[in-house]
ROMI-67437 format. One record per residue (C-alpha): y, x negated, z negated; residue number from 1. Coordinates in Angstrom, 1 decimal. Layout:
N
r Y->Y, X->X, Z->Z, num->NUM;
...
//
This chain:
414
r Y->-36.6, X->2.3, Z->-12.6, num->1;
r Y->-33.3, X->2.2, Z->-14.4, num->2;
r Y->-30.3, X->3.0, Z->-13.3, num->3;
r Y->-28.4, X->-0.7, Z->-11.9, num->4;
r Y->-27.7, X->-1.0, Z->-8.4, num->5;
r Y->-26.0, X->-3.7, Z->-6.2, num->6;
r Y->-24.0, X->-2.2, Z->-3.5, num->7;
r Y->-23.5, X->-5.1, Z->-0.7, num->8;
r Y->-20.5, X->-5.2, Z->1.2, num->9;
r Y->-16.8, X->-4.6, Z->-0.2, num->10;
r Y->-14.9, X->-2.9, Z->2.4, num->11;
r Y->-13.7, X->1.0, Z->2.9, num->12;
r Y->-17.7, X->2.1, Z->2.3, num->13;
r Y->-19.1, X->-0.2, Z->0.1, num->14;
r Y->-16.3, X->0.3, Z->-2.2, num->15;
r Y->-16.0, X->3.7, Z->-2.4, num->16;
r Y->-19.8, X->4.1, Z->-2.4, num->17;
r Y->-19.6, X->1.7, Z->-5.7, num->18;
r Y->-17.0, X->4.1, Z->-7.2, num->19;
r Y->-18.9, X->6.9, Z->-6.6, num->20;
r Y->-22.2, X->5.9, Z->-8.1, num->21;
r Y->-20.0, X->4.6, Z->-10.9, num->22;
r Y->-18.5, X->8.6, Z->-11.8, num->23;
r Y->-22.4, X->9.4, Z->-11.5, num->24;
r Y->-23.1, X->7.6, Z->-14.3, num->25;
r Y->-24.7, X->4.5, Z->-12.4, num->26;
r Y->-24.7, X->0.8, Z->-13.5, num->27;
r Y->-23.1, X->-1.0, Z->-10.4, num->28;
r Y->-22.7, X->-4.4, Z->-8.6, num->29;
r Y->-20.3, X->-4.7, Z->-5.8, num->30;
r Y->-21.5, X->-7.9, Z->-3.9, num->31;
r Y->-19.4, X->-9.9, Z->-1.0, num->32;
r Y->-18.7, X->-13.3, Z->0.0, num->33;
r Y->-15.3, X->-12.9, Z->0.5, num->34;
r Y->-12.4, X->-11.1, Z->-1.2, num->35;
r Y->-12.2, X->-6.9, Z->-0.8, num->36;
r Y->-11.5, X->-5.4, Z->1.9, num->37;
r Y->-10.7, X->-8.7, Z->3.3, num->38;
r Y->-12.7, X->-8.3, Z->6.4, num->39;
r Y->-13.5, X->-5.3, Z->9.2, num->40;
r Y->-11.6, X->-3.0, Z->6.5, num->41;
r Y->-8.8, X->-4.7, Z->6.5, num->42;
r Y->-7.7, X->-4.5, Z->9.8, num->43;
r Y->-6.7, X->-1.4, Z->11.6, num->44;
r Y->-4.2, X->1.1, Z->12.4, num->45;
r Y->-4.2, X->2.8, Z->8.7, num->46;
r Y->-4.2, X->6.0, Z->9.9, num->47;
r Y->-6.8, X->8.9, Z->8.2, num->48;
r Y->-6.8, X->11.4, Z->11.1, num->49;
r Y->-8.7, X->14.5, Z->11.7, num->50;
r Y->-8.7, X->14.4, Z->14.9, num->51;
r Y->-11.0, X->11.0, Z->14.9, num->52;
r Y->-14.0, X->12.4, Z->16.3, num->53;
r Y->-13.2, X->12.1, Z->20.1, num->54;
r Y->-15.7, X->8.7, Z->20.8, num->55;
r Y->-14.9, X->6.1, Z->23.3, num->56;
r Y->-18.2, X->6.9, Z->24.9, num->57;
r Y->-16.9, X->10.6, Z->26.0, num->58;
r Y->-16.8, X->11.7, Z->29.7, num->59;
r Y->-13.7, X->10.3, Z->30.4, num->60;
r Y->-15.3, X->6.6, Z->29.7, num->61;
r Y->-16.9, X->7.2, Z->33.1, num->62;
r Y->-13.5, X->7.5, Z->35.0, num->63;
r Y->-12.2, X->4.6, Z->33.5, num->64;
r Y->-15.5, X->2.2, Z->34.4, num->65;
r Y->-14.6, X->1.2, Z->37.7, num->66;
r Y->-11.4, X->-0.5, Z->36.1, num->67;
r Y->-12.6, X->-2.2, Z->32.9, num->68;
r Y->-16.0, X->-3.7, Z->35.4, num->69;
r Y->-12.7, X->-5.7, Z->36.5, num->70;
r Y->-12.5, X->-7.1, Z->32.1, num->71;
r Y->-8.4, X->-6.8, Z->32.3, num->72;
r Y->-7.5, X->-3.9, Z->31.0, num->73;
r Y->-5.4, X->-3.5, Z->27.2, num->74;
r Y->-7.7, X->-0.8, Z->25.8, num->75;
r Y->-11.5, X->-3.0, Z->27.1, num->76;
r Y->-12.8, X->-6.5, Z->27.8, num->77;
r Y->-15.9, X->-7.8, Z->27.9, num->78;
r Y->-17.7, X->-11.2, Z->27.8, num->79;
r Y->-20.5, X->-10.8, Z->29.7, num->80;
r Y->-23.0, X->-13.1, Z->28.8, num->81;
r Y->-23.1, X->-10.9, Z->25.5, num->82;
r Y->-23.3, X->-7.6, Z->27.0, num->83;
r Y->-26.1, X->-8.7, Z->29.7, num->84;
r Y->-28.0, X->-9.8, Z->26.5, num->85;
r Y->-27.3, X->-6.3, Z->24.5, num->86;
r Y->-27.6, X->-4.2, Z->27.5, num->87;
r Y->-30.0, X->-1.9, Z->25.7, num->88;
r Y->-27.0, X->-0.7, Z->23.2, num->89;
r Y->-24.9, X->-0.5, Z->26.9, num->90;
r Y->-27.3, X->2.0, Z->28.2, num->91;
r Y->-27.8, X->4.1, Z->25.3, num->92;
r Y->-24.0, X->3.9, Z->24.7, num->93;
r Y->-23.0, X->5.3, Z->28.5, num->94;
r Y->-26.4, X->7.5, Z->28.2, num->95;
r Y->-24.0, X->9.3, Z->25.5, num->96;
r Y->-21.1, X->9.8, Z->27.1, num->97;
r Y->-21.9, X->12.8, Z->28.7, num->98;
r Y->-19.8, X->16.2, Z->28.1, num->99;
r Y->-23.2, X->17.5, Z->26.0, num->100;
r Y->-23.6, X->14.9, Z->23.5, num->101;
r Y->-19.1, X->14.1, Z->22.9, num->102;
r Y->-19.3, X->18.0, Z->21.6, num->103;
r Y->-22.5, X->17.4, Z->19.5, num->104;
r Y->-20.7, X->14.0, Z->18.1, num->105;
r Y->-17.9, X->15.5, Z->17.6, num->106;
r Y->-19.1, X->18.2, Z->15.4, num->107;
r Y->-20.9, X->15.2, Z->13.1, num->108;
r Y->-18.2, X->13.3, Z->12.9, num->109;
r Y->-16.0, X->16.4, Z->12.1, num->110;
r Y->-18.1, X->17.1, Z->8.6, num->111;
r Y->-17.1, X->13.6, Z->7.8, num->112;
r Y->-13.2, X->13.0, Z->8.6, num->113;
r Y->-12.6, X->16.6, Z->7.4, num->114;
r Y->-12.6, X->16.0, Z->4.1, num->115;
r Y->-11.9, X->13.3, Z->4.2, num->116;
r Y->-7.5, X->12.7, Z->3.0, num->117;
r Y->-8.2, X->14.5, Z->0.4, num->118;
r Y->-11.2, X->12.1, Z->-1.0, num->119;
r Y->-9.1, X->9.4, Z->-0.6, num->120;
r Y->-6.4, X->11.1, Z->-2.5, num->121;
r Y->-8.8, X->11.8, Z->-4.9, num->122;
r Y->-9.0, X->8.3, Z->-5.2, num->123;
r Y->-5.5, X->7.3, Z->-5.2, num->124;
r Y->-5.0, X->9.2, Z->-8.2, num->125;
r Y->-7.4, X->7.6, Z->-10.0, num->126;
r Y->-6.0, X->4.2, Z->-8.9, num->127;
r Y->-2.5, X->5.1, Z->-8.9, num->128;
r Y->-1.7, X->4.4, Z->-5.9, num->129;
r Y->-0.8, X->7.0, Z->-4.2, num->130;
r Y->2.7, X->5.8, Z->-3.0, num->131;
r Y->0.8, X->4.6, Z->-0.1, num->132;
r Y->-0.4, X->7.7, Z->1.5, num->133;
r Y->2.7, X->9.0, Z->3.7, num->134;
r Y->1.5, X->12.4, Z->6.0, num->135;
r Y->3.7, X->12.3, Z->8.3, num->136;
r Y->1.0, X->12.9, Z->11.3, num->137;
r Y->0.0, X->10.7, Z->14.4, num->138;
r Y->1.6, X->10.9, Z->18.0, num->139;
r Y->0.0, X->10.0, Z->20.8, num->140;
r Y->2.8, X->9.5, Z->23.9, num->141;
r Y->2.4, X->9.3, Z->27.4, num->142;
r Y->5.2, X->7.4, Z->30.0, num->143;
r Y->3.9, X->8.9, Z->33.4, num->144;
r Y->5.2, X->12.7, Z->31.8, num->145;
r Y->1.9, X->14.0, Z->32.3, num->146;
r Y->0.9, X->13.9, Z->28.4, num->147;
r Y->-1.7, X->16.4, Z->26.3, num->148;
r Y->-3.7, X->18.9, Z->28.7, num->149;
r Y->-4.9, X->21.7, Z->26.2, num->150;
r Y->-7.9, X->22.7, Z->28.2, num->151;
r Y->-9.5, X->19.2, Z->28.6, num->152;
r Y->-12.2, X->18.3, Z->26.9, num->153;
r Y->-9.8, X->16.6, Z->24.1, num->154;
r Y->-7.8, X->20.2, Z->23.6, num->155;
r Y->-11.0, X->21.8, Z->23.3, num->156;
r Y->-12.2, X->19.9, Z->20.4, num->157;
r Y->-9.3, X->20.2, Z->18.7, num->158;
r Y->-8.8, X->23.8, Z->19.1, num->159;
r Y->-12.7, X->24.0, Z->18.1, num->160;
r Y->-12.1, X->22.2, Z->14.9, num->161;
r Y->-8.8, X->23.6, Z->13.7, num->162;
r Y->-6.5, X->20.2, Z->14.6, num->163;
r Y->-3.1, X->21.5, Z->14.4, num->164;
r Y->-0.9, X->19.8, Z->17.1, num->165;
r Y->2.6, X->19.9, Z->18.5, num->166;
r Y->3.4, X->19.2, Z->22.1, num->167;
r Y->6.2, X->16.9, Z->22.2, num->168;
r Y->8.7, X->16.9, Z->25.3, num->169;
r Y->11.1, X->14.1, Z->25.8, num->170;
r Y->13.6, X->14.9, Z->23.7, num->171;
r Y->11.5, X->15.8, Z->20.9, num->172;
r Y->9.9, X->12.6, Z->21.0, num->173;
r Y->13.6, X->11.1, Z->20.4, num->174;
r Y->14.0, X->13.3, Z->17.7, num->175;
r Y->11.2, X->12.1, Z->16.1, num->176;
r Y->11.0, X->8.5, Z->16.3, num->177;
r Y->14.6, X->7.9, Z->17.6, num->178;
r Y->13.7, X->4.2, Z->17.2, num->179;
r Y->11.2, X->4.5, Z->20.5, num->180;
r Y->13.1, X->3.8, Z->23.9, num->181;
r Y->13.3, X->6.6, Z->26.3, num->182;
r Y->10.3, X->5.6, Z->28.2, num->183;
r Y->7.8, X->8.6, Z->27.4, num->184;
r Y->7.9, X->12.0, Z->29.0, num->185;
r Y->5.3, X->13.7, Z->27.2, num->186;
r Y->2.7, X->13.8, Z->23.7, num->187;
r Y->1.7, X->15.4, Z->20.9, num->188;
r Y->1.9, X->15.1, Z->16.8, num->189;
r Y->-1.2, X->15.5, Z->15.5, num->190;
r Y->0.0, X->17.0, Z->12.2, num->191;
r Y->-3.1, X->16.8, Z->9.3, num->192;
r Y->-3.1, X->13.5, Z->9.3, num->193;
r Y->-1.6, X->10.5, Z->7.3, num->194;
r Y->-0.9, X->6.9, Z->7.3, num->195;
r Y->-1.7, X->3.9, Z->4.8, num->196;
r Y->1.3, X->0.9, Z->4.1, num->197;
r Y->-1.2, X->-1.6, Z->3.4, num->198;
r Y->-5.1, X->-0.5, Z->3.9, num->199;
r Y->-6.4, X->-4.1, Z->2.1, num->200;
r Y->-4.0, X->-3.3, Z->-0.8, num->201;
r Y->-5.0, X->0.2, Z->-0.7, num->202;
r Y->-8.9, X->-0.5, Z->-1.1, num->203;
r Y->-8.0, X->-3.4, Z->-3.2, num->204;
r Y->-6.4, X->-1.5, Z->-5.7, num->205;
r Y->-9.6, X->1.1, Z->-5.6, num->206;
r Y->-11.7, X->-2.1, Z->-6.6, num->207;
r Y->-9.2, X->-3.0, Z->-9.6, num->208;
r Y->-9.9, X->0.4, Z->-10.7, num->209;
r Y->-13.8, X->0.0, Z->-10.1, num->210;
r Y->-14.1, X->-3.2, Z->-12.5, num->211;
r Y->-11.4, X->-1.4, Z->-15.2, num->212;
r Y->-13.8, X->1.5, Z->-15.6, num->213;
r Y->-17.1, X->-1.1, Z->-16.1, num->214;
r Y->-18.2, X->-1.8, Z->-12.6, num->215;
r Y->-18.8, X->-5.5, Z->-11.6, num->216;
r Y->-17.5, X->-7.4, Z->-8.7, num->217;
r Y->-19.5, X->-10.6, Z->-7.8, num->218;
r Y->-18.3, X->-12.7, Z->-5.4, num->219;
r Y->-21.6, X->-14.6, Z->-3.8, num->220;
r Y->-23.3, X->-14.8, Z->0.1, num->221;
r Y->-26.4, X->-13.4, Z->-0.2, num->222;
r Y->-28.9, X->-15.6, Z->2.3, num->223;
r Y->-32.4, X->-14.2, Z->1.4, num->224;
r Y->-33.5, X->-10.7, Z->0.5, num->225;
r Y->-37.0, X->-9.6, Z->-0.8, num->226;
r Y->-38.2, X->-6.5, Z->-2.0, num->227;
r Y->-40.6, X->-6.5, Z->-4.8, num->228;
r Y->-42.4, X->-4.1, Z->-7.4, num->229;
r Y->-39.6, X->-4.0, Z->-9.5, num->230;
r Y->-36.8, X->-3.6, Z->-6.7, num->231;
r Y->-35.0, X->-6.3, Z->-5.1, num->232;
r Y->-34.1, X->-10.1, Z->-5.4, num->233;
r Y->-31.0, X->-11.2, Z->-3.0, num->234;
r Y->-31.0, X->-15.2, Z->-3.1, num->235;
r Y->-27.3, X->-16.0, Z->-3.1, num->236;
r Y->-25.3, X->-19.5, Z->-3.6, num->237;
r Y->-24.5, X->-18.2, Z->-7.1, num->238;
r Y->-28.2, X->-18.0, Z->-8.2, num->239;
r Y->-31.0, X->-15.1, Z->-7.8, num->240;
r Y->-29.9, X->-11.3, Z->-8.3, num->241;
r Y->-32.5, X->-8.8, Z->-9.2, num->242;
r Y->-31.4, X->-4.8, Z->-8.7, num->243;
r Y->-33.9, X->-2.1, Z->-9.2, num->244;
r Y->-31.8, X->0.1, Z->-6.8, num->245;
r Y->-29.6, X->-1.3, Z->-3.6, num->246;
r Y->-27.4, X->0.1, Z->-1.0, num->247;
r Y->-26.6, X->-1.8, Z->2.6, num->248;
r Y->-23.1, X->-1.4, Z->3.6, num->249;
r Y->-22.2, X->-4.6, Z->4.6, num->250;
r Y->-20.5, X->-3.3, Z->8.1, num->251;
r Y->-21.1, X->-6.0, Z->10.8, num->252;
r Y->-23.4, X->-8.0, Z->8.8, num->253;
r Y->-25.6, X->-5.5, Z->7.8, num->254;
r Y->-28.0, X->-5.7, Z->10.8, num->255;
r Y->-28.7, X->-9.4, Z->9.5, num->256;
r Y->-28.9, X->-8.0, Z->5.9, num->257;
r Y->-31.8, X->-5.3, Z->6.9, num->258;
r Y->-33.5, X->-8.3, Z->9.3, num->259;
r Y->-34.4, X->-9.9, Z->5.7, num->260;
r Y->-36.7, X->-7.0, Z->4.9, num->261;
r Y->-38.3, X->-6.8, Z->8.2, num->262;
r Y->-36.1, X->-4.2, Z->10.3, num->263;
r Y->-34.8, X->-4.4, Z->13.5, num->264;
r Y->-31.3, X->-2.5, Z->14.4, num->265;
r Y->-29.7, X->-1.8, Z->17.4, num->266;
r Y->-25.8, X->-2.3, Z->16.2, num->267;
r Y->-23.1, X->-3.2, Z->18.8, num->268;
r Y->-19.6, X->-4.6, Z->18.0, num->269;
r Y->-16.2, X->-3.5, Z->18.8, num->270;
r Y->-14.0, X->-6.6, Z->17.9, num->271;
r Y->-10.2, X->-5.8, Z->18.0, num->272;
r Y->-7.1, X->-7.5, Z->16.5, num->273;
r Y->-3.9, X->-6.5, Z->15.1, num->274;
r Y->-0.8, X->-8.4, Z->14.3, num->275;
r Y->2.6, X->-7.8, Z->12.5, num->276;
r Y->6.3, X->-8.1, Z->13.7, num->277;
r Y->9.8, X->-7.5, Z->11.5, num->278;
r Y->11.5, X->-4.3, Z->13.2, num->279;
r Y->15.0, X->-5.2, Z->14.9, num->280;
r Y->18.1, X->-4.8, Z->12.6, num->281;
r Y->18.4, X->-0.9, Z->12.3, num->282;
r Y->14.9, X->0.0, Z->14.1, num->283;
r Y->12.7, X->2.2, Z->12.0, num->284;
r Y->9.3, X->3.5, Z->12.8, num->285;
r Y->8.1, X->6.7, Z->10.5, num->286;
r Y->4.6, X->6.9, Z->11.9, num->287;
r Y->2.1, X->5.4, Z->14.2, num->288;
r Y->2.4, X->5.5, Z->17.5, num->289;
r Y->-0.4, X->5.7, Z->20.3, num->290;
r Y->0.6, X->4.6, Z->23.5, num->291;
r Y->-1.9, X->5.9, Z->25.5, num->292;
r Y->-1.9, X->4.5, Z->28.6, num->293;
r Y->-0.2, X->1.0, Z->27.4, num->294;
r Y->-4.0, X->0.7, Z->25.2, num->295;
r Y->-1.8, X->0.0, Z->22.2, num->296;
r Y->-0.9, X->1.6, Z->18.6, num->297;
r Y->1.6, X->0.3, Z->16.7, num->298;
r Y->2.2, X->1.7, Z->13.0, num->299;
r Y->4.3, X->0.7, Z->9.9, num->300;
r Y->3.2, X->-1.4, Z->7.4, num->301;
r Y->4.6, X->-2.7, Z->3.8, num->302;
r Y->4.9, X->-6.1, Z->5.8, num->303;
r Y->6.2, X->-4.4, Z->9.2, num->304;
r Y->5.3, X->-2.7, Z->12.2, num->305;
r Y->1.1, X->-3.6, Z->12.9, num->306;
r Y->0.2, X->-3.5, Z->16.9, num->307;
r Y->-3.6, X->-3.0, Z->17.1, num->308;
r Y->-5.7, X->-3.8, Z->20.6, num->309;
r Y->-8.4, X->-2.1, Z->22.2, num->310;
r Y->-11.7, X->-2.9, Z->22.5, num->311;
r Y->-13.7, X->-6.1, Z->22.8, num->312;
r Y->-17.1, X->-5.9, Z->23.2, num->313;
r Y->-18.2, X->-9.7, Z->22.4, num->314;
r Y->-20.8, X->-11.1, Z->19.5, num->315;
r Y->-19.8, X->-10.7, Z->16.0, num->316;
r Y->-18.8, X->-14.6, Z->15.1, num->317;
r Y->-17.9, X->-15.5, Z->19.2, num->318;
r Y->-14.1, X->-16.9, Z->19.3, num->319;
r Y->-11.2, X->-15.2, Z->19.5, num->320;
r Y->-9.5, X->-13.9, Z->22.5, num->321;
r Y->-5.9, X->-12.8, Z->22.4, num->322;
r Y->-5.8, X->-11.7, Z->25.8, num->323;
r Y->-5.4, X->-8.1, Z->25.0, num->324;
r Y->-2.5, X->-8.4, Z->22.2, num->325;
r Y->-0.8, X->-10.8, Z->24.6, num->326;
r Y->-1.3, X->-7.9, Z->27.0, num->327;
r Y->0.3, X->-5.3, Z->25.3, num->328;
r Y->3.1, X->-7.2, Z->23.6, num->329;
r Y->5.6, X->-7.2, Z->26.6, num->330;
r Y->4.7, X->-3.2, Z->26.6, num->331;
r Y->5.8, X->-2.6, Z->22.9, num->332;
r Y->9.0, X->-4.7, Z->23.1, num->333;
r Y->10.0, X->-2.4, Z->26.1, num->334;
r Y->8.9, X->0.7, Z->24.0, num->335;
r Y->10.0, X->-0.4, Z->20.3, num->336;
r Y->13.1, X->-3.3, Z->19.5, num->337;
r Y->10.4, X->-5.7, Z->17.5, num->338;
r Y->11.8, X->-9.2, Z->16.4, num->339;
r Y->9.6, X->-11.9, Z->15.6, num->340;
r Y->6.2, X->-12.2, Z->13.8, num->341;
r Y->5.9, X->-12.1, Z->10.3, num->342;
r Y->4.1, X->-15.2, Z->8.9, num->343;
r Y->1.2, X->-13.1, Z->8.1, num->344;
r Y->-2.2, X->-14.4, Z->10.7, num->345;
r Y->-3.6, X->-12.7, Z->13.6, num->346;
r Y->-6.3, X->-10.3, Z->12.4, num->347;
r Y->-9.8, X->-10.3, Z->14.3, num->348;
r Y->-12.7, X->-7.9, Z->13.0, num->349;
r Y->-15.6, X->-6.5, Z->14.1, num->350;
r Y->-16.2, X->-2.7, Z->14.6, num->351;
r Y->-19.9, X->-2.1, Z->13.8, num->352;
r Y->-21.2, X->0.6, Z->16.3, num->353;
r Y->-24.8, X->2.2, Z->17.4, num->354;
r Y->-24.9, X->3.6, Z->20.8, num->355;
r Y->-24.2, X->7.0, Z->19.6, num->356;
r Y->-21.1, X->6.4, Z->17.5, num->357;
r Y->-22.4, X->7.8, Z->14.7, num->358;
r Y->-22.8, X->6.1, Z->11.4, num->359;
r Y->-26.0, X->5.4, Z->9.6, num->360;
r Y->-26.3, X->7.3, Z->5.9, num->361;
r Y->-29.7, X->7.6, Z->5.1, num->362;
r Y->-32.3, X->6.0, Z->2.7, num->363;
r Y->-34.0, X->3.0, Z->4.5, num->364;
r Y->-37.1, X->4.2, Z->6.1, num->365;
r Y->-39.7, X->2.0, Z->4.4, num->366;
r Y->-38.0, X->1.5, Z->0.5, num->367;
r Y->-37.6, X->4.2, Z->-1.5, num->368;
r Y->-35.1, X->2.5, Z->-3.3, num->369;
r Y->-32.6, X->1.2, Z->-0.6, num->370;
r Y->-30.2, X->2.9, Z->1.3, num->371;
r Y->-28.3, X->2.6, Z->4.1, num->372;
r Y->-24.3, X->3.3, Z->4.9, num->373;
r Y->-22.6, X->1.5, Z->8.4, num->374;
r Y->-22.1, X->1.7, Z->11.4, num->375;
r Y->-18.6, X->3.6, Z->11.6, num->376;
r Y->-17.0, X->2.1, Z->14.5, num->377;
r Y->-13.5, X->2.8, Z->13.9, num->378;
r Y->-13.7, X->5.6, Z->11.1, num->379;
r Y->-14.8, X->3.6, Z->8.5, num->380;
r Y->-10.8, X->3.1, Z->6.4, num->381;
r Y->-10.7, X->7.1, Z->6.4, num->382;
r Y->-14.5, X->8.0, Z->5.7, num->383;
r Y->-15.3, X->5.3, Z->3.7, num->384;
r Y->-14.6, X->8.1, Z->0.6, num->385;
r Y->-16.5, X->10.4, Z->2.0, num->386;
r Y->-19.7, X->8.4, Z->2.8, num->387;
r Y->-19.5, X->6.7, Z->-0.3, num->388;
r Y->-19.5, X->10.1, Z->-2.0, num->389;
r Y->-22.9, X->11.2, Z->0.0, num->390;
r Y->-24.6, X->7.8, Z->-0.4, num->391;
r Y->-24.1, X->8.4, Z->-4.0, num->392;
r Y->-25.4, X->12.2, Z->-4.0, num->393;
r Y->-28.6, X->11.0, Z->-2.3, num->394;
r Y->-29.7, X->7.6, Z->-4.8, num->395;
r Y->-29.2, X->10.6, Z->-7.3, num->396;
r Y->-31.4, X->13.1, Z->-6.3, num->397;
r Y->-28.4, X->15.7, Z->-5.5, num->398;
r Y->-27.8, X->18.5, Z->-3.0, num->399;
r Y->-25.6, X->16.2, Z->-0.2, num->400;
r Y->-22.3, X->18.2, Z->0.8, num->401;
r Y->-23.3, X->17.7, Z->4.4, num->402;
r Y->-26.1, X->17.8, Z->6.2, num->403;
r Y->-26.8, X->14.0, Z->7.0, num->404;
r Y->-29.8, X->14.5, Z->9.6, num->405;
r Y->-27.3, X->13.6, Z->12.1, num->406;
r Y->-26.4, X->9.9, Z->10.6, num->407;
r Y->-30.3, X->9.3, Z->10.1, num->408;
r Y->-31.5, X->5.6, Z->9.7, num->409;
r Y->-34.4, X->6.3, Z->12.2, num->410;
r Y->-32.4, X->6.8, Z->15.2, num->411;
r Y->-31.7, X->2.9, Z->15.7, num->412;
r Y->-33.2, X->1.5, Z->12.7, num->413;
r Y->-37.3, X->0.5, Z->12.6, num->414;
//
C-alpha cells in the first residue's frame, strides 16, 4: 500500500494528526464538512493546563449527585429521556469514579497533557503564530474562603505529577486580577499552564500551514464508508474518495463514522456552550478564571472575555438549552464588570466521552489500515498535538513516546 491517507475530522486532533503524518513523509487528506476547527474545537476555555487530568467522574462526583439528580445546577443538567436510553455509559461512567481508578486516569492522562504546551509551541512556530500563546497560568477561586485543600485528593495529584501551584489569599487574588470584585476568599494559580486568544484561529492557522507545505484540505460529508482490498472508499456529496490508509478523528461524529464499517462504540456527550461579552471601560482580565463553585470559567479572548458552562449530558444534535449560561451570567457580572455581548453567536459543542474519560488512540481492531483518535472529553484543544504526534508514530511503524495501552480501541469499541 502506498503512502496517502485521509484523516476525517478537522478539529484540535484531526489537524494536528494530518500535520504530523505530513513531517513523516505521508501523502495526506484532511476531510470535514464544515470549515476547521469550526465545531467541538472551537469552543472552549483555551486554556492548555497540566493540571487537566482530574476527571468529572472522580470521588467527589458522588458528593455532588444528590444535587445535580435535581438537573439545576451551573456545572450539570441532564435531559433524561437521553440518559435513561445511554444508561450503560452512566454506569460505567459512576463505576469509574472511585478514588482507585481517578489516580490510574490521572496518570494516563498525565503522559498526554504533559507534553503537551510545548507540542503546540512546536506548532506555533511552524505556523507563526505564536503571539497567541500567553502563560500566564490558571486560577481557580473560591467565594466561601474555604479554597485549595493540599491533602485532598486534587492536592495529591498535583503534588504526584509535579503541578506547581500558588495558594492565593484575598489580597493576592486582587493583586492579580484587580479587575475581579472582592468576592473570593481563597484559590490557587496553577502556574505551567497557558492560554489561547482565539483557539479556531489558532488551529486554523495550523491548517493554513498544513495545505502551504502540500497537504490537502477537502471540504465534503462523507455518508458511506467501505473497506475494500485496496483500503477504503468514503461516499461523500463531492464524489467517491478512495485512501489506502485512514484515520477516524471525527470527535462526536466518529461513533457514526466507525458504525459504517460494522462497529459499535460506547461514546457519551458532554455538550457545553460558551459566549463572549466586551469588558467594562477600564476592566481587564489577564487570565482565565475558574469560579469553582459558581460552575463558570471565564477567560480572554481576541474578541473579549469567553464564559464557558458546565456540563450537559443530552444527544449530540438535541436542541439547545441555555439554561446554564443564563445561570451563571448574573454570577460573573457580580464577579467581573462585563458590558454587553459581542455580536459573535452563542457556541454549543459536543464533548465526546467514553465512560472512562480516556481517549481512544489505537488502530481499529479489525483493519489494519485504520486507526482511531477521539474521545477527549475536554482535553482535546491542548492534546490534540500530542495525539496527533502518536497516531502518526503508530501508521508508521515507530516506537510511540507513550505507552498507548491505556487509550486502547478495545475497551469501548467492538
Amino acid at each position: 500500500m502506498g503512502k496517502s491517507i485521509a484523516v476525517l475530522g478537522a478539529g484540535s486532533v484531526g489537524i494536528s494528526t494530518a500535520i504530523h503524518l505530513q513531517q513523516r513523509g505521508w501523502d495526506v487528506t484532511l476531510i470535514d464538512r464544515a470549515e476547521p476547527a469550526s465545531e467541538t474545537s472551537y469552543g472552549n476555555a483555551g486554556v492548555v493546563n497540566a493540571s487537566s487530568f482530574v476527571t468529572l467522574n472522580n470521588p467527589a462526583l458522588y458528593k455532588k449527585l444528590p444535587a445535580m439528580l435535581l438537573n439545576n445546577t451551573s456545572y450539570l443538567r441532564y435531559n433524561l429521556p437521553h440518559v435513561l436510553k445511554n444508561l450503560p455509559w452512566v454506569f460505567h461512567f459512576l463505576k469509574n469514579a472511585n478514588k482507585q481508578q481517578t489516580v490510574q486516569t490521572a496518570a494516563d492522562l498525565a503522559s498526554l497533557i504533559e507534553p503537551a504546551l510545548d507540542e503546540h509551541k512546536a506548532l506555533m512556530q511552524r505556523a507563526g503564530n505564536m503571539h497567541r500563546l500567553a502563560e500566564v497560568g490558571w486560577l481557580k477561586v473560591f467565594r466561601q474562603g474555604a479554597g485549595f485543600d493540599p491533602e485532598g485528593l486534587e492536592g495529591q495529584l498535583y503534588r504526584r505529577f509535579g503541578i506547581a501551584i500558588d495558594t492565593l489569599d484575598a489580597a493576592a487574588i486582587r493583586e492579580l486580577e484587580p479587575s475581579l470584585a472582592p468576592i473570593y476568599g481563597a484559590g490557587f494559580l496553577i502556574r505551567d499552564s497557558a492560554s489561547v486568544n482565539n483557539p479556531g484561529a489558532l488551529l486554523r492557522e495550523y491548517v493554513q500551514q498544513f495545505i502551504s507545505d502540500g497537504g490537502t484540505l477537502l471540504n465534503d460529508d462523507i455518508q458511506d464508508l467501505s473497506s475494500t482490498a485496496e483500503g477504503f472508499e468514503l461516499q461523500g456529496n463531492g464524489g467517491l474518495h478512495k485512501y489506502p490508509h485512514l484515520v477516524v478523528a471525527a470527535g462526536p461524529w466518529s461513533a457514526d463514522v466507525l458504525s459504517m464499517l460494522g462497529y459499535k462504540t460506547q461514546l457519551g456527550f458532554e455538550r457545553g456552550y460558551h459566549q463572549h461579552y466586551h469588558l467594562s471601560e477600564g476592566a481587564s482580565l489577564g487570565r482565565s478564571v475558574h469560579d469553582v463553585e459558581s460552575g463558570f470559567i471565564v477567560g480572554p479572548m481576541e474578541i473579549g472575555v469567553r464564559i464557558t458552562t458546565g456540563v450537559e449530558l443530552n444527544h449530540r444534535d438535541a436542541e439547545s438549552n441555555h439554561a446554564q449560561l443564563e445561570q451563571v451570567l448574573p454570577r460573573v457580572r457580580e464577579a467581573l464588570p462585563i458590558g454587553e455581548p459581542t455580536d459573535d453567536p452563542i457556541w454549543r459543542g459536543c464533548r465526546p466521552t467514553f465512560p472512562d474519560s480516556k481517549p481512544v488512540i489505537d488502530r481499529a481492531p479489525r483493519h489494519d489500515h485504520l486507526w482511531l483518535a477521539f474521545g477527549h472529553q475536554h482535553i482535546g484543544l491542548m492534546s490534540g498535538p500530542v495525539t496527533g504526534k502518536l497516531v502518526a508514530q503508530l501508521a508508521s511503524g515507530e516506537s510511540t513516546d507513550i505507552d498507548l495501552q491505556p487509550f486502547s480501541a478495545q475497551r469501548w469499541i467492538q
